[in-house]
C-alpha positions in Angstrom: -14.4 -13.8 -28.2 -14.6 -14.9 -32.0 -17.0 -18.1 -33.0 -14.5 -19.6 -34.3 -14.3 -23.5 -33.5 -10.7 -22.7 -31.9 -10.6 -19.9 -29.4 -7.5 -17.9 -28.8 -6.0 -18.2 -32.4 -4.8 -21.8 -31.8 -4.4 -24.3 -33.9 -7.9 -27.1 -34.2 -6.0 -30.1 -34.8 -4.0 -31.2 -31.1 -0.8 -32.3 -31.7 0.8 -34.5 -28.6 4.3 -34.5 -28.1 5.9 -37.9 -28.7 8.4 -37.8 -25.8 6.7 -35.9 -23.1 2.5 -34.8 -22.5 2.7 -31.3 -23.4 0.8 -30.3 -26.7 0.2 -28.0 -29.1 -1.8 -25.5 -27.6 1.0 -24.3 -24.9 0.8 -20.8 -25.7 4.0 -18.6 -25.6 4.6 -16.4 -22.7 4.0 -12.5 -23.7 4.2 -9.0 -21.9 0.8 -9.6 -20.4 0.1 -5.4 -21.4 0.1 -6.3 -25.0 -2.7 -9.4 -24.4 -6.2 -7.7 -25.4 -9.6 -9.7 -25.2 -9.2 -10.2 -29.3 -5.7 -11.3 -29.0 -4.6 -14.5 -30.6 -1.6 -16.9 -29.5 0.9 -18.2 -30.7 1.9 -21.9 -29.4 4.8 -23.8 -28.8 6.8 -25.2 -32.0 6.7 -29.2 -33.1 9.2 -30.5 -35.5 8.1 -33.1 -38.2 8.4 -36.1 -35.4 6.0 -34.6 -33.1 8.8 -33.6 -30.9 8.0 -30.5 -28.8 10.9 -27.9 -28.4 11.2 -28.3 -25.1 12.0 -31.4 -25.6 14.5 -31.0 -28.1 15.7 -28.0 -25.6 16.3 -31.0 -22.9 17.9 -33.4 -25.6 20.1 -30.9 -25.9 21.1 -29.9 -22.7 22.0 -33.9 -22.2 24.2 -34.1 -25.2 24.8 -30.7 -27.1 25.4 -28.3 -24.4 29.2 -28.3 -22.7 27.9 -27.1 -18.8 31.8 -26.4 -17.4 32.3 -24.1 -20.4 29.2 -22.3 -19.7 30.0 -21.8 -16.5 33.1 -20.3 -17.2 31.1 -17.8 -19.5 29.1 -17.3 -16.0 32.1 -16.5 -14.3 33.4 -14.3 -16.9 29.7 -12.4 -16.9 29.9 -11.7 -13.1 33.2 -10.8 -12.7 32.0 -7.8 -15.2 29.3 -6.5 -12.6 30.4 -7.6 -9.3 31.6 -4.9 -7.0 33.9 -4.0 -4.3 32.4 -1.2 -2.8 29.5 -2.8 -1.2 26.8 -2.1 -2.9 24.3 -4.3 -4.6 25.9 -6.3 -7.9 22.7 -8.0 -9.1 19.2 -8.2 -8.5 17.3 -11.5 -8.1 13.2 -11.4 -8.2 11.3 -14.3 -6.7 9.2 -15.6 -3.7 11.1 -17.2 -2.1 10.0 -20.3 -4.2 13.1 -23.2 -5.1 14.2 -21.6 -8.3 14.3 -18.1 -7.0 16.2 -19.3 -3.4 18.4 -21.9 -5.6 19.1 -18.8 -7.8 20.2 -16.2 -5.0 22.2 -18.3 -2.9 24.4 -19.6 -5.6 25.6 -16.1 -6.5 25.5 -15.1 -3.3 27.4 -18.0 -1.8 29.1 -19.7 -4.7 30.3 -16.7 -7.1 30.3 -14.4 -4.5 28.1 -11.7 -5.5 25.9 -9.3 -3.7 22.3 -9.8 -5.0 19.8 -7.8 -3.7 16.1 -10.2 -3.4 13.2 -8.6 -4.4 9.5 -9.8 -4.3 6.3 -9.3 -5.9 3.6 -9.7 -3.6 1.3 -12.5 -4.5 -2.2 -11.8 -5.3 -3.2 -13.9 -1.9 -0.3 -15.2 -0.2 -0.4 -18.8 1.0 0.8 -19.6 4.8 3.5 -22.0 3.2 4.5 -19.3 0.2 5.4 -16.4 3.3 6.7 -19.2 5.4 9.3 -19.8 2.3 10.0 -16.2 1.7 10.9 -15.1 5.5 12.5 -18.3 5.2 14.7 -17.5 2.1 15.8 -13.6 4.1 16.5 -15.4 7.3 17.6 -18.9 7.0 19.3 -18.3 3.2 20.3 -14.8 4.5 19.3 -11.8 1.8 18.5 -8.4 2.0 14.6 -8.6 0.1 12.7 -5.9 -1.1 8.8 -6.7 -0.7 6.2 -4.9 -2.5 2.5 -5.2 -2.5 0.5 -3.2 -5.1 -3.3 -1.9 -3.6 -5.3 -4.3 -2.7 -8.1 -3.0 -3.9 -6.9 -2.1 -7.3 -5.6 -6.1 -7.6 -9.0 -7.2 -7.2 -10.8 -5.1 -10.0 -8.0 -6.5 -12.5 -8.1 -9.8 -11.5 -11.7 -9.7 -11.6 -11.5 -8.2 -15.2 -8.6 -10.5 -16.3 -10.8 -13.3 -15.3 -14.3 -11.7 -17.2 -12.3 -11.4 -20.6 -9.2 -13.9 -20.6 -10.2 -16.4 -18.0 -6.7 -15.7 -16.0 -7.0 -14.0 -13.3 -3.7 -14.2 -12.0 -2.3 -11.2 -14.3 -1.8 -8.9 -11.9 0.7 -10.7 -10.2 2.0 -11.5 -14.1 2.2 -7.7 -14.7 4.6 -6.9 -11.3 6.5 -10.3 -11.6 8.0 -9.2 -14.8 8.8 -6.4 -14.2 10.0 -5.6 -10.8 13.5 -6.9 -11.0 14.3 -4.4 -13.9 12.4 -1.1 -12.2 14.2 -1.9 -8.6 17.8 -2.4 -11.0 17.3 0.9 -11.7 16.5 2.7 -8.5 19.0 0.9 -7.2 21.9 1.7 -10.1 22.3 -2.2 -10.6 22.9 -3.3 -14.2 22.2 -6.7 -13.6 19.4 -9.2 -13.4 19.0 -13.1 -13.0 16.2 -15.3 -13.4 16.7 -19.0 -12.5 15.3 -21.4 -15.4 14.9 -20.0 -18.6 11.5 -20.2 -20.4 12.7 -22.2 -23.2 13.0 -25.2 -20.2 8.7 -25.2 -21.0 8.6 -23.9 -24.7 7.1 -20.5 -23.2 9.4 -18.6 -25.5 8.9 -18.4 -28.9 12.3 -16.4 -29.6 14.4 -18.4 -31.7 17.6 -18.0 -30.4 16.1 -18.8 -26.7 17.9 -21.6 -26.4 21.6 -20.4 -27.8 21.4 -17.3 -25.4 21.0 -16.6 -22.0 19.2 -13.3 -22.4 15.8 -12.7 -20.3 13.4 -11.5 -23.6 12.8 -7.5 -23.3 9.6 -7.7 -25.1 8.1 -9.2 -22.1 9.0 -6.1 -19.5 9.2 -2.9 -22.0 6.2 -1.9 -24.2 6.4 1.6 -25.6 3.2 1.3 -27.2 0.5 4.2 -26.5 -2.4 0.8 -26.1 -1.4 -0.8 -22.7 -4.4 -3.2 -21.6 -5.2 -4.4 -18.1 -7.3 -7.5 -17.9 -8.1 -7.6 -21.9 -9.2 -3.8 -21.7 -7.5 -0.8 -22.6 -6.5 0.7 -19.8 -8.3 4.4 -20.7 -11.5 2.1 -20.9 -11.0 0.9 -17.1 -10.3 4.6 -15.9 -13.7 5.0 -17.4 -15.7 2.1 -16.2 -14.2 2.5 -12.1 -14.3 6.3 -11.7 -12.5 6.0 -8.6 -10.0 4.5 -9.9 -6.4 7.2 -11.2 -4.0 6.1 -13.4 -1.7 6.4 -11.0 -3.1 3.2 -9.5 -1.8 1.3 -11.9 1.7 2.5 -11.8 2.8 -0.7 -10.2 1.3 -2.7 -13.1 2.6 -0.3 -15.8 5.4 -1.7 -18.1 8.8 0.0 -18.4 9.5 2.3 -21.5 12.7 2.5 -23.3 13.5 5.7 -22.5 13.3 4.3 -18.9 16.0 2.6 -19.1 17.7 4.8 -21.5 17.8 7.4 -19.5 19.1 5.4 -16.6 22.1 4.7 -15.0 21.6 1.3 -15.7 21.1 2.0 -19.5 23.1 -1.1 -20.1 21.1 -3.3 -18.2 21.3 -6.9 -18.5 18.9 -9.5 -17.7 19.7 -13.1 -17.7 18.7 -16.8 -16.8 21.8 -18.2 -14.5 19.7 -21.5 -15.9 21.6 -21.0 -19.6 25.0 -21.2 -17.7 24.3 -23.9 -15.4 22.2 -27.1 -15.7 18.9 -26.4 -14.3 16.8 -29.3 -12.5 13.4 -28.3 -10.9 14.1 -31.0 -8.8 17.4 -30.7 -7.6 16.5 -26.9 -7.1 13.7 -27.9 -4.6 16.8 -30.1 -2.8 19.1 -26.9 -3.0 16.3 -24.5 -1.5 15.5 -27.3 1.2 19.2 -27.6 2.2 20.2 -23.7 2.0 17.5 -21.3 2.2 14.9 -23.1 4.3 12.4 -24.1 1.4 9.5 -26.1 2.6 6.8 -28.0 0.3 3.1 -27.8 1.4 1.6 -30.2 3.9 -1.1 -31.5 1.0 -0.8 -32.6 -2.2 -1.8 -29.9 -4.6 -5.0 -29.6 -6.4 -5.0 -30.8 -10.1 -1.2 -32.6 -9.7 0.8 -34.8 -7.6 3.0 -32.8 -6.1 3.6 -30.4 -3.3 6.4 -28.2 -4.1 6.0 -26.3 -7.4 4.0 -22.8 -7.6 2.9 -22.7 -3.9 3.3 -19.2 -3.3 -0.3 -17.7 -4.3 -4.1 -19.1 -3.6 -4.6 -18.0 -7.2 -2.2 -20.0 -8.4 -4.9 -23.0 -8.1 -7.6 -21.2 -10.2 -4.7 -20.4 -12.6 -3.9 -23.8 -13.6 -7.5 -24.9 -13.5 -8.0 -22.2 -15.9 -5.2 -22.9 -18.3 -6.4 -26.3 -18.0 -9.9 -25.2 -19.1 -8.6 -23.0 -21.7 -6.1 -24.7 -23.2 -6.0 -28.4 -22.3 -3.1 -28.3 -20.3 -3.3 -28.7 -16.8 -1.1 -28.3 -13.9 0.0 -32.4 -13.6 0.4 -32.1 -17.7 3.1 -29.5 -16.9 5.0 -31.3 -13.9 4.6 -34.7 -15.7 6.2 -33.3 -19.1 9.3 -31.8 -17.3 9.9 -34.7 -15.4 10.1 -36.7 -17.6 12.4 -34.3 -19.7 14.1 -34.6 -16.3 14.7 -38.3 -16.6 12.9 -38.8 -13.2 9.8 -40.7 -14.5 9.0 -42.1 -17.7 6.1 -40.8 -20.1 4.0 -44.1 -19.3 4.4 -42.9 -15.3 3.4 -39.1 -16.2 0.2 -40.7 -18.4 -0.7 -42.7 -15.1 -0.6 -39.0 -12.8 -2.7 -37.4 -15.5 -5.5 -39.7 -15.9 -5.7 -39.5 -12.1 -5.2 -36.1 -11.4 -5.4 -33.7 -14.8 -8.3 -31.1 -14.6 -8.7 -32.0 -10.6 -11.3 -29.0 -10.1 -9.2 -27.2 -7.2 -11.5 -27.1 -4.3 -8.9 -25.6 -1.6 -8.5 -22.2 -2.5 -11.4 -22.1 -5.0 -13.7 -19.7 -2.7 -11.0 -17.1 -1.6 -10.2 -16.9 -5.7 -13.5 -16.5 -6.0 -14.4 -13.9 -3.1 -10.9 -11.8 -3.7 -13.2 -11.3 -7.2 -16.4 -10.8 -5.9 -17.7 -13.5 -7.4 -20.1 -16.4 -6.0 -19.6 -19.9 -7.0 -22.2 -20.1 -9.5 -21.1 -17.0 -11.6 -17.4 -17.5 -11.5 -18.1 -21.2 -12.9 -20.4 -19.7 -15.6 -17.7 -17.4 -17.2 -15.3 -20.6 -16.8 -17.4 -22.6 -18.6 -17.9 -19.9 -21.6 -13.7 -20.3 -22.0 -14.2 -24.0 -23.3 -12.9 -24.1 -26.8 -15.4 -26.2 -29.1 -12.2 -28.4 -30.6 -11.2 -29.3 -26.7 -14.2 -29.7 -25.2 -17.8 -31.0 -25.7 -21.1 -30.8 -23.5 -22.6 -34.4 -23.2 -25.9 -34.0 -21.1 -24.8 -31.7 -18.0 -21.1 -33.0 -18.0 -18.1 -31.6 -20.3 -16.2 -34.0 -22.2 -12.9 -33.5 -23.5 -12.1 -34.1 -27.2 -8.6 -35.0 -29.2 -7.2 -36.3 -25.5 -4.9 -38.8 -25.2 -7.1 -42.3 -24.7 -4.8 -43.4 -21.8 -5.6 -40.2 -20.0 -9.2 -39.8 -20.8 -11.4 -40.9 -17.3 
């Protein structure tokens, strides 16, 4: 890491959104192959009144955006791939979570397609996050593909993700985006959909995210020679573990283009049914209740208020914490901001749940993280602490204080 006061290449001065809580330092989403320990990001977009883009994303999806003739486009899409000989039409990836059950059923059930579910295991499955996928193949009704990469191999990156980028849940990241599109083409399918698109959280920095429906390709394909696992390149880890082959990391490895070039499914086309139909985290959770069997936890999670979002994974809980810790932005800071985007609370409300909940250190899962690692306590929350960029945070005695924070939220 550089000395610089900002880490990670973002910007020192904190800009806060005027209609929602999410700031500057959001980073962009990325194919997580191409993020090396001396990467820098790139964060979301303001316009000159402080306006985040997704807000201006939501504005428009209230006003701008005409939903029935998108939906007729939808129809128009499926009626291209759907197929009367039996076989699989489409491919939707997920856990089993409320955007991924809302997702399949619809196309299943509504538009009448045949989707073919597939998972990538999480890094340490929660009883609630296999509860909701058995729930989503047996109570929704799908044919689901499940696979779980080694074990083993899992806990060396995530223990390297978290030494060198403080997020440890990239392993999961590496199979999560790109599963759908290597299963697609074993299975000669030419079509992929994703529920909400990224633009809903200003995760995509391609311009035209929000006047297309189109799943970025940067973030599955890399045909670069430098592929990095946990911040190093991968040749580098085949050195440090001897006992690890490169054919370990297959299940993490990008696709190439000739992959898909020299596929079947050389047309392939990856989508968020979100662009074509207006997308509600909320009403997606009521969808997946009603349809598919979706159940929230029994507690309230760690570091937000609610029980129903991003369940699926133990790491999930050090994630946040991390991105929190990292970039500012914590896990009731991203519920809060699209709920109120949403309409379902107002920003004064979501300032209220983040001065009593933002940066909640999450205790629950925190040792399992930790011992999936091989760390103790003490040592994971040293390499945490060495992630604290100098313009967000500031040690006062033994305690860390956090700087350009909204006054309301500050404790």
């Amino acid at each position: 890491m550089n000395k610089k006061k900002s880490l990670f290449g973002l910007p020192e001065k904190v800009v806060h959104c005027s209609k929602c809580l999410m700031t500057n330092q959001k980073p962009f989403s990325i194919n997580e192959t191409k993020n090396s320990k001396d990467s820098s990001k790139v964060s979301m977009d303001f316009d000159e009144d402080n306006v985040c883009a997704a807000c201006r994303y939501s504005e428009s999806k209230n006003i701008e955006i005409d939903w029935p003739k998108r939906e007729e486009k939808l129809k128009k899409l499926l009626d291209k791939f759907r197929k009367n000989n039996d076989e699989y039409d489409c491919i939707v990836s997920g856990s089993g979570g409320k955007d991924s059950s809302t997702t399949a059923h619809l196309l299943k059930y509504k538009y009448n397609m045949n989707p073919l579910t597939v998972s990538y295991s999480p890094l340490l499955y929660t009883d609630i996050g296999f509860h909701n996928l058995r729930a989503w193949i047996n109570q929704g009704g799908f044919d689901n593909i499940l696979f779980s990469a080694n074990g083993k191999v899992n806990s060396v990156l995530a223990r390297e993700a978290f030494i060198n980028l403080l997020h440890p849940i990239q392993p999961f990241k590496f199979g999560i985006k790109t599963i759908a599109a290597k299963m697609a083409l074993k299975y000669n399918v030419k079509l992929i959909m994703f529920g909400e698109p990224y633009v809903e959280y200003g995760s995509d920095n391609t311009k035209s995210s929000g006047t297309k429906p189109a799943y970025n390709i940067d973030w599955y394909i890399n045909d670069s020679d430098d592929i990095f696992f946990g911040g190093t390149h991968y040749r580098d880890l085949l050195k440090k573990y001897q006992w690890l082959k490169k054919s370990d990391l297959n299940p993490f490895m990008p696709l190439r283009s000739k992959d898909i070039e020299n596929s079947n499914s050389k047309d392939l086309t990856v989508e968020f049914l979100g662009w074509y139909i207006k997308w509600d985290p909320q009403e997606a959770y009521y969808y997946a209740t009603e349809h598919c069997g979706y159940m929230p936890d029994i507690e309230r999670t760690d570091g937000t208020y609610g029980r129903y979002s991003a369940i699926d994974d133990k790491m999930d809980w050090l994630h946040y914490y991390a991105h929190y810790i990292k970039f500012g932005i914590g896990r009731t800071r991203f519920d809060a901001s699209q709920e109120i985007r949403n309409g379902h609370i107002t920003r004064d409300e979501g300032i209220a749940l983040c001065k009593k909940y933002e940066g909640e250190y999450p205790k629950r899962y925190m040792k399992d993280c930790f011992d999936f690692m091989n760390f103790s306590e003490t040592e994971a929350n040293k390499i945490i602490d060495k992630f604290r960029s100098p313009h967000l945070w500031k040690k006062v005695g033994d305690k860390w204080k956090r700087l350009q924070e909204l006054k309301e939220i500050i404790r």
